[in-house]
C-alpha positions as CSV (number, residue, x, y, z in Angstrom):
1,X,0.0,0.0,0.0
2,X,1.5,3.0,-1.1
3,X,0.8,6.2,1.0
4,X,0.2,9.3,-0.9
5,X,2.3,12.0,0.8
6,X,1.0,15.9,-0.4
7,X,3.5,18.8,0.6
8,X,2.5,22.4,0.8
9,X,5.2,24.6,-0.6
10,X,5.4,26.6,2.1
11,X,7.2,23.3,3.5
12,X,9.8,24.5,0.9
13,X,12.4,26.8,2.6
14,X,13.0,28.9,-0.4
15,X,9.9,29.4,-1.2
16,X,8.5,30.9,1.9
17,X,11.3,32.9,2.7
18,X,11.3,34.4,-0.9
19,X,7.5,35.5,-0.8
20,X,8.8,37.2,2.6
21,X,11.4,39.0,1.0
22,X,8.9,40.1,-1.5
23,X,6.2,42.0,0.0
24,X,9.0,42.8,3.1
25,X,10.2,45.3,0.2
26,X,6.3,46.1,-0.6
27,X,6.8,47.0,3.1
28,X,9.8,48.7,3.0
29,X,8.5,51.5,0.3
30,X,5.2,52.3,2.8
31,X,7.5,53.2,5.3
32,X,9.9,55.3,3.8
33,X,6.6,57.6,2.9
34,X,5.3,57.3,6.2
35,X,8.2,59.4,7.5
36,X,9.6,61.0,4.7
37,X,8.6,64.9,5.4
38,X,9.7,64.1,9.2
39,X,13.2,65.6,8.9
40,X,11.7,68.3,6.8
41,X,9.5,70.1,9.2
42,X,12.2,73.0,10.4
43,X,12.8,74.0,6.8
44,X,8.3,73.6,5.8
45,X,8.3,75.8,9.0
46,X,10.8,78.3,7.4
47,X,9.5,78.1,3.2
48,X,5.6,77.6,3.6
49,X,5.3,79.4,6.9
50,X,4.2,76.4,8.9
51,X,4.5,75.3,12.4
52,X,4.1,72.8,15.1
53,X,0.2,72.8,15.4
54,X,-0.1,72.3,11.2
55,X,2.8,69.7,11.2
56,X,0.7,68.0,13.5
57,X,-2.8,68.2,11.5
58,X,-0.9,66.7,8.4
59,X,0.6,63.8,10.5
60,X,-2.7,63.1,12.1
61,X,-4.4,62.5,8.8
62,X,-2.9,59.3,8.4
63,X,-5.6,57.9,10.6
64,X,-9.0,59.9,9.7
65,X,-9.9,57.7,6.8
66,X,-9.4,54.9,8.9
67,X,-10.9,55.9,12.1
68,X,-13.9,58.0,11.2
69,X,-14.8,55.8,7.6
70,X,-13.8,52.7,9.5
71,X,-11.6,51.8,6.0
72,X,-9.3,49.6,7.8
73,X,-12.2,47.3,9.4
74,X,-14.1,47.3,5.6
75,X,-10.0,46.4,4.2
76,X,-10.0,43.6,7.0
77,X,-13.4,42.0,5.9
78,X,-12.3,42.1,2.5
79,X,-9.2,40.4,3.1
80,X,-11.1,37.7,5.0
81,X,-13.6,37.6,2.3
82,X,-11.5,37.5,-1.4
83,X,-8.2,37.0,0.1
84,X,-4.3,38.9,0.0
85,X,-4.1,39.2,-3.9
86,X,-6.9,41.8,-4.4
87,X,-6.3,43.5,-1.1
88,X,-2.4,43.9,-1.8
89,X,-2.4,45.3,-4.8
90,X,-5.5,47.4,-4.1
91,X,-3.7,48.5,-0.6
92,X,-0.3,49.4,-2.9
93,X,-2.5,51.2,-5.2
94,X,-4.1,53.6,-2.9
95,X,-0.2,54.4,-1.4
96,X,0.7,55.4,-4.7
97,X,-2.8,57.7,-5.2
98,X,-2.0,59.5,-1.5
99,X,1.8,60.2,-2.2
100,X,1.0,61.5,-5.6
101,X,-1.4,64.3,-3.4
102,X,1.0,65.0,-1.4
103,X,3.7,65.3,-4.0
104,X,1.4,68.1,-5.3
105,X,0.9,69.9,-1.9
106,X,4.5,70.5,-1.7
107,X,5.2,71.1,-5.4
108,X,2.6,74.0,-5.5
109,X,0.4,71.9,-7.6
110,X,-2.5,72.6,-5.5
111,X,-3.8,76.1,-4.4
112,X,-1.5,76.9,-2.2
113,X,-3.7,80.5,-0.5
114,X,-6.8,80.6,1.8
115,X,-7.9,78.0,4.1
116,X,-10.5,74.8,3.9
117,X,-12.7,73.9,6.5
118,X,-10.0,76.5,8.6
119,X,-7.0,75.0,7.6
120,X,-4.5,76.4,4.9
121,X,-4.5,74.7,2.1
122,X,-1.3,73.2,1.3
123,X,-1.9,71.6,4.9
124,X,-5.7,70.4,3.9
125,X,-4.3,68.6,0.1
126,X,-1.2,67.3,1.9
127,X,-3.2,66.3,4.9
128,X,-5.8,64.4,2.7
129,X,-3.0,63.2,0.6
130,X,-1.4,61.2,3.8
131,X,-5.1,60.5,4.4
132,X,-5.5,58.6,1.5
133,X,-1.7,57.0,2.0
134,X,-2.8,55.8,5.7
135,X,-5.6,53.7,4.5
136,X,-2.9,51.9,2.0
137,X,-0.3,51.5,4.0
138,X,-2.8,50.0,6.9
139,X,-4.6,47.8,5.0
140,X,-0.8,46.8,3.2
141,X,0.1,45.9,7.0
142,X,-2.6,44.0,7.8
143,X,-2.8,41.9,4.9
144,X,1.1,40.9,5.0
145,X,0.7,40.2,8.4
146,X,-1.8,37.9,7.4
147,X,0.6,36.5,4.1
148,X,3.3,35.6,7.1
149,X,1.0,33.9,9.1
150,X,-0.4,32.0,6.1
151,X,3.1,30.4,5.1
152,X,5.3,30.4,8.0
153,X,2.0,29.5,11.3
154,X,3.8,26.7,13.1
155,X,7.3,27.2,11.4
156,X,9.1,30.4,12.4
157,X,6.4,33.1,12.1
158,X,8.0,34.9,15.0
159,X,11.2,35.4,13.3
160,X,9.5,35.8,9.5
161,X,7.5,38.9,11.2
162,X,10.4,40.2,13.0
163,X,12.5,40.5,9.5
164,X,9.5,41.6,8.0
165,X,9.4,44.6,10.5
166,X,12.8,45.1,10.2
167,X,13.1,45.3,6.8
168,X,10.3,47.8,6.6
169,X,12.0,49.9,9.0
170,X,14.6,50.0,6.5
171,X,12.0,52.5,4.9
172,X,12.1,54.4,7.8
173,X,15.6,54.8,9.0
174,X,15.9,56.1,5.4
175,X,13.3,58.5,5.5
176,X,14.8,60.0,8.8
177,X,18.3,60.1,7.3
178,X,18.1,61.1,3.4
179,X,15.5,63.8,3.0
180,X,17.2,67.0,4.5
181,X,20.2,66.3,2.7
182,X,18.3,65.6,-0.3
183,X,16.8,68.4,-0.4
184,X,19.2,70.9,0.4
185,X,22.5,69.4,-0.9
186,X,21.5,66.9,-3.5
187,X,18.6,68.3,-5.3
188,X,18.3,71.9,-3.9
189,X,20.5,74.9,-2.2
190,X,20.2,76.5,1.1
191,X,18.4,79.2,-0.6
192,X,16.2,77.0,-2.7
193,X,16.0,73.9,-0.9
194,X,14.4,71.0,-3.1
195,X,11.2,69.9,-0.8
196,X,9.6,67.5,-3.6
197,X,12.5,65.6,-4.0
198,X,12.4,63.2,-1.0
199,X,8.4,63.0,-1.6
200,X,9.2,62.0,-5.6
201,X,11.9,59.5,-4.9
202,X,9.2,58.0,-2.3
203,X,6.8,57.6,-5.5
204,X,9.0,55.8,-7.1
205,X,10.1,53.6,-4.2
206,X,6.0,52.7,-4.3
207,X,5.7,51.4,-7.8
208,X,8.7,49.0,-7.5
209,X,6.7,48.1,-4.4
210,X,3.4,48.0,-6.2
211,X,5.5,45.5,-9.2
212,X,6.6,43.3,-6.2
213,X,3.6,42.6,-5.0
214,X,2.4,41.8,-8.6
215,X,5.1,39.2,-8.7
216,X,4.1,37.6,-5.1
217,X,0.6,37.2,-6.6
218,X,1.7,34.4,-8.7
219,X,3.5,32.7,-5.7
220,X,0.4,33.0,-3.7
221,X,-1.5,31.5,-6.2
222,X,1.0,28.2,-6.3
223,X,0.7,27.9,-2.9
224,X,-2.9,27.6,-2.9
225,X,-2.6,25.2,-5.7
226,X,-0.2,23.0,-3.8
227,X,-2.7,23.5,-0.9
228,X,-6.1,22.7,-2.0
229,X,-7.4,25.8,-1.3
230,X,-10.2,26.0,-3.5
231,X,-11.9,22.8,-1.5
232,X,-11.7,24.7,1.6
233,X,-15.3,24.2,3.5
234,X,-17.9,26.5,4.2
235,X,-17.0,26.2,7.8
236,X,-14.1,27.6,7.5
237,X,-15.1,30.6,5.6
238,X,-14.9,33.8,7.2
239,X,-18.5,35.2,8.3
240,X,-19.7,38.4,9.1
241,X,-20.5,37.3,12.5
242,X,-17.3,36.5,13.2
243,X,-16.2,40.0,14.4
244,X,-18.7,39.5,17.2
245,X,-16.6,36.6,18.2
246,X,-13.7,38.7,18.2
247,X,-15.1,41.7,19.7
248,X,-16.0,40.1,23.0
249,X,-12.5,38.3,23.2
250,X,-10.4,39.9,26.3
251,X,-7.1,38.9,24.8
252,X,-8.1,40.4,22.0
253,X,-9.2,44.0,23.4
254,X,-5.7,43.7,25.8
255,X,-3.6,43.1,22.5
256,X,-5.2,46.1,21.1
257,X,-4.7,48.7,23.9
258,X,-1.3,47.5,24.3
259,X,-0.6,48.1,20.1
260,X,-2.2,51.7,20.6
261,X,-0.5,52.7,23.6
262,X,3.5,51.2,22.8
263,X,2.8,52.5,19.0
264,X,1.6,56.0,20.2
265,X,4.9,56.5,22.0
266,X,7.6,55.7,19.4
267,X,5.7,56.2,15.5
268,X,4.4,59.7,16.7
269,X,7.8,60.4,18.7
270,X,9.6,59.9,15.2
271,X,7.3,62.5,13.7
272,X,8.9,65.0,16.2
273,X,12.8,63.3,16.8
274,X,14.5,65.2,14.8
275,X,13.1,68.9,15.7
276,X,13.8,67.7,19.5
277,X,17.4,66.7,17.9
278,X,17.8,70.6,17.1
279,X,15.5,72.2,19.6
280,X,16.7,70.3,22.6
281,X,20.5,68.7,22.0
282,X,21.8,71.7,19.6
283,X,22.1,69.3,16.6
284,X,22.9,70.5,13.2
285,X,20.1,70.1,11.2
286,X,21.7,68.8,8.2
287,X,22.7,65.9,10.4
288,X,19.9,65.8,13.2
289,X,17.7,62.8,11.6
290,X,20.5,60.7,11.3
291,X,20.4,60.2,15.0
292,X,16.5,58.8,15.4
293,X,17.3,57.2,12.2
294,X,19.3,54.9,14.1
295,X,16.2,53.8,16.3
296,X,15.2,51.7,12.8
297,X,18.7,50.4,12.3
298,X,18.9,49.0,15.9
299,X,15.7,46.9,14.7
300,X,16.8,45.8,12.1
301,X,19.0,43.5,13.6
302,X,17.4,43.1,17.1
303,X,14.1,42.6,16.0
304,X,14.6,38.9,14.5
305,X,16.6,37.8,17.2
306,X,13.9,38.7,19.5
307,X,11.4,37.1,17.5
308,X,13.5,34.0,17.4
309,X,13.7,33.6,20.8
310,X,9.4,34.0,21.3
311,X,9.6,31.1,18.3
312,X,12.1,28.6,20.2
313,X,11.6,29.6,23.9
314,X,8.4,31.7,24.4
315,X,8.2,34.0,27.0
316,X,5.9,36.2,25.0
317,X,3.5,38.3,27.1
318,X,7.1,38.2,29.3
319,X,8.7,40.1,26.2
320,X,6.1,43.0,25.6
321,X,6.1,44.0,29.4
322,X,9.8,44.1,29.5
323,X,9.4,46.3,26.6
324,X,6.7,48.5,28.1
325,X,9.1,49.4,31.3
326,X,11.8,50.1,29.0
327,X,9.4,52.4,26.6
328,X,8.5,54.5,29.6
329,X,12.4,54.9,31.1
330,X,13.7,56.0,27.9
331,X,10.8,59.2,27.3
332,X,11.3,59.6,31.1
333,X,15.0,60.5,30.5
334,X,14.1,62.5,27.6
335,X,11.6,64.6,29.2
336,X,14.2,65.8,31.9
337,X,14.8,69.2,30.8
338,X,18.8,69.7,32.2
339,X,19.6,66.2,30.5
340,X,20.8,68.5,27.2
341,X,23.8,66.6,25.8
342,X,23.3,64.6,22.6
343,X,25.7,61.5,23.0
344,X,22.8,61.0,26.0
345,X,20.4,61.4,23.0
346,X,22.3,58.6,20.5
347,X,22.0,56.5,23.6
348,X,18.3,56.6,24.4
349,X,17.7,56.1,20.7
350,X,19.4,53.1,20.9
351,X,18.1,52.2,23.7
352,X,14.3,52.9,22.3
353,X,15.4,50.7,19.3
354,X,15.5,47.7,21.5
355,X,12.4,48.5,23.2
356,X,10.9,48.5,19.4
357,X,12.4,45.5,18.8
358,X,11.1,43.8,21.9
359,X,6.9,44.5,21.7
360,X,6.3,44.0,18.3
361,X,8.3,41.1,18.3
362,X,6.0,39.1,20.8
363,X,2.9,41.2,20.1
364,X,2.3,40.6,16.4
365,X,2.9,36.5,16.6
366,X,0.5,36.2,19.7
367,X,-2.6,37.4,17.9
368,X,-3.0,33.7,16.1
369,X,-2.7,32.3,19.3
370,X,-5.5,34.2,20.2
371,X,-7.7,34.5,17.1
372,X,-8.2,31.6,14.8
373,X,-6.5,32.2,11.5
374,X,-10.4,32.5,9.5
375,X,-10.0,35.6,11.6
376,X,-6.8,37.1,11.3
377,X,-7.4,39.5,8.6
378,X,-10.6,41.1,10.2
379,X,-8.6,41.1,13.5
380,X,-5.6,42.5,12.3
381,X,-7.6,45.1,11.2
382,X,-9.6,46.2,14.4
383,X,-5.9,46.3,16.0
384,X,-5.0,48.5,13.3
385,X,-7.8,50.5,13.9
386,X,-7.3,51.1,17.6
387,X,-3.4,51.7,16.8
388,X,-5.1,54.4,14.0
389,X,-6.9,56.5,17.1
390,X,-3.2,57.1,18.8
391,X,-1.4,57.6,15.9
392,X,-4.2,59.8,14.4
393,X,-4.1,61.5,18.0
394,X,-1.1,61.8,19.1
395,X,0.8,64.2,16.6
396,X,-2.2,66.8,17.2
397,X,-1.6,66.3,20.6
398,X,2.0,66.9,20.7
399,X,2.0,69.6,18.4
400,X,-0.8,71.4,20.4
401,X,1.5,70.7,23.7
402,X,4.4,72.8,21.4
403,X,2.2,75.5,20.6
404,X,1.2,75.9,24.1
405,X,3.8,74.8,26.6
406,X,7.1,74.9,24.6
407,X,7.3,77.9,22.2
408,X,10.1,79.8,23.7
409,X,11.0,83.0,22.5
410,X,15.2,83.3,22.2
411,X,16.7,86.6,21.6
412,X,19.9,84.6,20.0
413,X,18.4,83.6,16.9
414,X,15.6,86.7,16.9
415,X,13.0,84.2,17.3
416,X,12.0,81.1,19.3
417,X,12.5,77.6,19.8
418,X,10.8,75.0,21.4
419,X,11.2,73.1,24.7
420,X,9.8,69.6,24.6
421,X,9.3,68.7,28.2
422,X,5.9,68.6,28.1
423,X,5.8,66.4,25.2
424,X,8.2,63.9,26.1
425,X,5.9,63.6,29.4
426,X,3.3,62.9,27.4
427,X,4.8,59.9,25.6
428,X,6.3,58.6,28.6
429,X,2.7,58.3,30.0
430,X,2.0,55.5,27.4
431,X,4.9,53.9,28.6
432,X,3.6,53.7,32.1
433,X,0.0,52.6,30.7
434,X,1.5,50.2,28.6
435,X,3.0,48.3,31.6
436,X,-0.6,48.3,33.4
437,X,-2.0,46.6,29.8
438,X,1.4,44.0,29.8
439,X,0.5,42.7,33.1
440,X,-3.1,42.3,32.4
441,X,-2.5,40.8,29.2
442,X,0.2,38.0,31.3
443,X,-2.1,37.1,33.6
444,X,-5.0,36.7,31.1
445,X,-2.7,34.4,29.4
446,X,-2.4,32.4,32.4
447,X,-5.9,32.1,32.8
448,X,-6.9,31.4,29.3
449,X,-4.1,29.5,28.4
450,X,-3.5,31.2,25.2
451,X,0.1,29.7,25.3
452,X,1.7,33.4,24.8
453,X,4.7,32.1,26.8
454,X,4.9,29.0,24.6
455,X,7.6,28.7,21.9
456,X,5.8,29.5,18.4
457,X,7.8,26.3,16.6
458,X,5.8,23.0,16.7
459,X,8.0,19.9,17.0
């Protein structure tokens, strides 16, 4: 009697850790866009007239699409419902569309006088421009995160998410790092600095993304072949219904808080880095987002060795506390106001980078344990949409919190600059909440037996 032995391809090394690398780059090119006009805000402050309070407006756009219009949940159903090819390529799509508004709001494409709805113009196209990016980029997140799961659940999924993060970080270190030179040395002068530039080469970073993805398609459709997907039962369909099943799931709602809250105090705190870099450690600003642009570089690294460890010894829910404590001492030491000397800055970067690299490293691979994988995509996407509220919130908040509390007036330069204690308190308050959801979360574990301190790899 002959046995008749069928093997998935994503028992096939090189084939699951190629359709990683592939929509890690995807990835990658959402980042870089995601932070691109980060470094860029003294010289939009100095050119267009801007300050703190608009920065903030445009930055906080990223999440009204998906907050108020609920995209991300309607992207997660739809995921659930026709699967990652559509929604990948629709979610790369949509990056392109926002960054191609935005690339006009700082050309001059776009009225550039008067106000809309009481906010200047260039700030209301850009603003709806990263609008319109967010809900790509989001639904783009969600819908890898549900790719990884679907080729590497029992295998390494800890460390396939933890290079996936890390390689899309790439997108950000390089955002922080490239456009203020870019635009002032490369492309532009002092007198006429470039602003577009860093915005354009973003556009083209997205359509080798978009082509990428295009290209995974076809290996997602041989996995499903070598699968059986198509006989899948109606049981295992995703329903409607289903989000009521995850809705009233505790470790569900605990995961959530403790995305919004960690993500609040580190994507938001990039926003701002490199204006703190100038305002508060005297750093040049042709050099100034070099130094948070080595928070994404520290990940890069840390972030799959972290991820390793959750997939060969556990210790999950053990990991994202850890990483709580150390989110809150880092902003702590930030916020003291005589603490002024930027070697102590480089060093609480780096030390922020391993806190990055330790929550999301435990936090993304726990959901399955939680959520059963017909779920994932609609689940991923409430998560996202909680995360969306703080890191639609938070840059109005700090920015508001610079208007008010930090504008300083200083004869020296015949103008002002801003003190950030008051912000940096701020984000070290979602530290300290952080660790109050981490505990929970651990001792929910304990009584629900989700196997969050369980290694990920099944023998």
């Amino acid at each position: 009697m002959t046995e008749k032995i069928v093997q998935s391809l994503r028992d096939s090394k090189g084939a699951r850790w190629g359709a990683l690398a592939v929509v890690s780059f995807t990835m990658m090119t959402g980042y870089y866009i995601n932070y691109v006009i980060s470094p860029l805000k003294p010289l939009f402050e100095e050119y267009f007239g801007w300050n703190s309070a608009d920065f903030g407006i445009w930055n906080s756009a990223y999440g009204w699409f998906n907050v108020f219009f609920l995209m991300l949940i309607f992207g997660g159903i739809i995921l659930d419902k026709v699967g990652v090819r559509f929604t990948g390529l629709g979610a790369a799509l949509t990056m392109i569309v926002g960054t191609l508004i935005q690339y006009a709001a700082i050309e001059g494409l776009v009225p550039m006088e008067g106000t809309i709805f009481g906010i200047k113009s260039q700030i209301a196209y850009g603003a709806l421009g990263f609008a319109i990016f967010g809900v790509g980029v989001e639904i783009a997140g969600i819908t890898v995160s549900k790719i990884i799961v679907k080729w590497f659940k029992g295998k390494e999924l800890a460390l396939a998410m933890g290079l996936e993060m890390a390689t899309a970080r790439m997108g950000t270190a390089l955002a922080l790092a490239l456009p203020y030179p870019m635009a002032t040395v490369w492309f532009g002068t002092k007198t006429a600095p470039a602003l577009s530039a860093p915005v354009m080469l973003g556009l083209g970073l997205l359509v080798a993304g978009f082509v990428a993805f295009i290209w995974y398609t076809f290996m997602d459709k041989k996995l499903e072949a070598s699968e059986g997907a198509d006989k899948a039962s109606e049981e295992d369909e995703f329903k409607v219904s289903d989000i009521f099943t995850i809705l009233v799931n505790k470790g569900f709602w605990l995961i959530a808080l403790l995305c919004v809250l960690f993500y609040s105090g580190v994507f938001p705190f990039l926003y701002y880095a490199t204006d703190l870099m100038i305002n508060k450690y005297g750093v040049n600003p042709d050099f100034a987002g070099t130094i948070p642009g080595l928070l994404p570089f520290g990940t890069i690294l840390l972030t799959p060795i972290f991820g390793s460890i959750y997939d060969r010894k556990g210790k999950g829910a053990t990991i994202m506390l850890i990483g709580s404590v150390m989110l809150l001492i880092a902003h702590t030491i930030f916020a003291i106001p005589f603490i002024d000397n930027y070697i102590v800055a480089i060093g609480l970067i780096l030390f922020l980078g391993v806190t990055f690299s330790l929550v999301p490293s435990a936090m993304w691979p726990s959901v399955p344990k939680i959520i059963p994988e017909k779920q994932l995509g609609t689940a991923y996407a409430l998560i996202f949409w909680v995360q969306n509220w703080g890191l639609m919130g938070t840059p109005l908040l700090i920015g508001w919190a610079l208007e008010k509390y930090g504008r300083v007036a200083d004869e020296s330069i015949k103008g002002y600059h801003y003190d950030y204690t008051v912000p940096m308190m701020i984000f070290a308050a979602t530290g300290f909440l952080a660790i109050i959801i981490a505990i929970m979360l651990k001792a929910e574990n304990k009584k629900k037996g989700y196997g969050l301190e369980l290694p990920n790899i099944q023998k």
